[in-house]
Structures are given as structure tokens and as C-alpha cells.
C-alpha positions in Angstrom: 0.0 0.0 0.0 1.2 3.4 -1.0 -0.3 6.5 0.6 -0.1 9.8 -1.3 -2.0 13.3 -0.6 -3.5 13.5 -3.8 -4.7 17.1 -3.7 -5.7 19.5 -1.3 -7.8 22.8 -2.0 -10.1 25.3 -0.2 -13.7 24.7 -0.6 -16.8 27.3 -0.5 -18.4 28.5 1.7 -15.2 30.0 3.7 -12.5 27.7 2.4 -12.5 24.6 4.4 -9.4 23.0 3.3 -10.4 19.5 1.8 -7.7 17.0 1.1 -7.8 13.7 -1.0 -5.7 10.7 0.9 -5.5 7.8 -1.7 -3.9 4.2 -2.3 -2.1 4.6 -5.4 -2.7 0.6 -5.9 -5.9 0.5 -5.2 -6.9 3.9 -6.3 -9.0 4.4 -3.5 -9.1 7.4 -1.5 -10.6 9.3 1.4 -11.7 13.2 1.0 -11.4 15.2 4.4 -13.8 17.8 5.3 -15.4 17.8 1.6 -16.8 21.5 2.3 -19.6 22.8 0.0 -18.0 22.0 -3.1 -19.2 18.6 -4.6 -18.5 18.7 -8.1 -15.0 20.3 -7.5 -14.4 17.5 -5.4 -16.1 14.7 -7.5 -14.3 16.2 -10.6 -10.9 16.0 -8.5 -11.5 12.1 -7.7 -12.4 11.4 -11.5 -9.1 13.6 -12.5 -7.1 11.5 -10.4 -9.2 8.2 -11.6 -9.8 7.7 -7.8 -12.8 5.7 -5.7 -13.9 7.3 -2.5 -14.6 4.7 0.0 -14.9 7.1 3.1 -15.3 10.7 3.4 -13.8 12.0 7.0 -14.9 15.2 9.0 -12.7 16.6 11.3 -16.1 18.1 13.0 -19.4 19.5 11.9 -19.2 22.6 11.2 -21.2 23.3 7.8 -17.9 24.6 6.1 -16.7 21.2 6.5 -19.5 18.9 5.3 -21.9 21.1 3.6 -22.1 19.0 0.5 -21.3 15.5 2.3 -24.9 14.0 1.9 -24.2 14.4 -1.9 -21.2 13.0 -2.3 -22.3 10.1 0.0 -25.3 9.4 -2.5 -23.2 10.0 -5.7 -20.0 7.7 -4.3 -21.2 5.4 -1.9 -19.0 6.7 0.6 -19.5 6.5 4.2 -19.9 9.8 6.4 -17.1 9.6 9.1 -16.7 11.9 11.8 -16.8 11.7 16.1 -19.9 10.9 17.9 -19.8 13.8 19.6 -20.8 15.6 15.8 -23.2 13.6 15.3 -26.0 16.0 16.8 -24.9 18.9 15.1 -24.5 17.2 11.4 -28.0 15.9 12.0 -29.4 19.7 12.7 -27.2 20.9 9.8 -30.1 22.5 7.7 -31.3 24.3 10.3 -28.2 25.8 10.6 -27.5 26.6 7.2 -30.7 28.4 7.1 -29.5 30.4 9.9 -26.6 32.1 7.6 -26.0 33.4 4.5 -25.1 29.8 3.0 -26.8 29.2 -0.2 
């Protein structure tokens, strides 16, 4: 197993950092804190001819996993982050609709 940081670039809305983590054998690769950007970040993967099989939060924040239901839908991946997130990402609209996120 080789691990290489694939790419890493700021996403909307206040430019999260996201990175791509992958296994240049297997070609599969994690995407950490995928921000509000998911065709950037699916366009990256298919760039790269990468699978996501997970995508990691480092917490909840909606600059960090704005666009992570997507890309859970369109990939397959799993959502990953602490349990002690899980309340806030499950109240996430509510908070988006409390700010000037699109």
C-alpha cells in the first residue's frame, strides 16, 4: 500500500481545506472535510481516476460537510466523523438556514 495526498484545496463557503488521501494501488481514497463543493471534489476524484470509499470530517461545522450527503449518495462513501458531531451534522439544515449559505 502506497499513501499519497492527492490534492488538497479550499472549498466554499469559507474555504475549508479538503484533502484527497488515496492508495495509489488500489486507487482508493478518502476526501477530508469535503466543504460545500461537490463537483470540485467529484471532478478532483475522476481527475485522479480515484474511488472514494470514506469521506472524513474533522467536525461538523457546515464549512466542513456542507455537500457530504451528496457525495455520500453519488460515491457510496460512508460519512465519518466523532460521535460527539453527530448532533450537530444531524441539525445541519437548520443551521445553514440560519446564515447566508446558499
Amino acid at each position: 500500500m502506497g499513501l499519497a495526498l492527492v490534492e488538497t484545496f479550499p472549498v466554499a463557503p469559507l474555504d475549508c481545506n479538503c484533502a484527497i488521501v488515496a492508495d495509489t494501488a488500489t486507487r482508493e481514497a478518502i476526501v477530508l472535510d469535503p466543504g460545500g463543493e461537490p463537483d470540485r471534489v467529484l471532478e478532483a476524484l475522476t481527475r485522479h481516476g480515484l474511488t472514494a470509499v470514506a469521506l472524513i470530517h474533522t467536525h461538523a461545522h457546515i464549512d466542513h460537510c456542507l455537500s457530504s450527503a451528496r457525495l455520500s449518495r453519488e460515491t457510496g462513501a460512508p460519512i465519518l466523523m466523532h460521535e460527539d458531531d453527530l448532533a450537530l451534522y444531524a441539525d445541519l439544515a437548520r443551521w445553514g438556514g440560519c446564515s447566508a449559505f446558499p
